[in-house]
N, C-alpha and C positions, 0 to 999 in steps of 0.2 A: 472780649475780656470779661464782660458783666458775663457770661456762661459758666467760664470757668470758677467766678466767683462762687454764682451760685450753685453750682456741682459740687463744688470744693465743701457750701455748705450745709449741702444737706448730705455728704457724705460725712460730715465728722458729727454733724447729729444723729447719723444713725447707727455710729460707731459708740456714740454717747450710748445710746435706748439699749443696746444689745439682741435688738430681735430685728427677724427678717420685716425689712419697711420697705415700699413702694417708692419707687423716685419716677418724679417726673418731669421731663427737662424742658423747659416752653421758650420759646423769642420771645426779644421785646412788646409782641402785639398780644400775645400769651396764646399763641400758638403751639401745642402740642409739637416736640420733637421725637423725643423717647418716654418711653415705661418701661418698667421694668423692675424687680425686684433685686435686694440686696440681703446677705441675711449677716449673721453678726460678727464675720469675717470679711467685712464690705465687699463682699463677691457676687458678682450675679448669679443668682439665681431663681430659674423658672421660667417665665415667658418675658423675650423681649421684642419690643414692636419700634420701630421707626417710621416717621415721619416726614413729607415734606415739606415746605415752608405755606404750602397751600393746606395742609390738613390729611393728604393723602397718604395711602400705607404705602411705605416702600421696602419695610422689611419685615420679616416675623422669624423668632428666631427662637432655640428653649438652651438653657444653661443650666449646670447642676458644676455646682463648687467653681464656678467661673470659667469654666471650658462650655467650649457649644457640645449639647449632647443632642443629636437627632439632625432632622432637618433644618436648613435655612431658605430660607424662599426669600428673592428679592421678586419685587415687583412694578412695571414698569408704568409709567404718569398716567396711563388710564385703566390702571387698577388690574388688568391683569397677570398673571403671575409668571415669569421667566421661565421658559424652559430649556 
């Protein structure tokens, strides 16, 4: 629940600002989950990267007006990349 809170608040701040801003969503521990960018139609936009709870990449991904545009690559617990 504290996640969706703090999603919930740094999306209406960045609906406030009107420019494309960085989110990025951490645990409790302040462990990195996602990045990614928003622009002032709170849409993703540009590169988005996921997280494990360990710190590890599990996703890479590119958005343009909030649709996936290009590749996504998941990536599996020791870092190599799904094929």
């Amino acid at each position: 629940m504290k996640y969706i809170i703090a999603y919930l608040g740094f999306i209406l701040f960045f609906i406030a600002c009107g420019e494309a801003n960085s989110v990025v969503v951490k645990d409790e521990n302040g462990v990195i989950l996602e990045q990614y960018t928003i622009g002032k139609d709170s849409v993703k936009n540009g590169a988005y990267r996921a997280f494990s709870s360990k710190g590890v990449l599990t996703e890479e991904a590119w958005y343009a007006d909030g649709k996936l545009d290009g590749k996504r690559i998941l990536y599996y617990a020791n870092g190599s990349p799904e094929i």
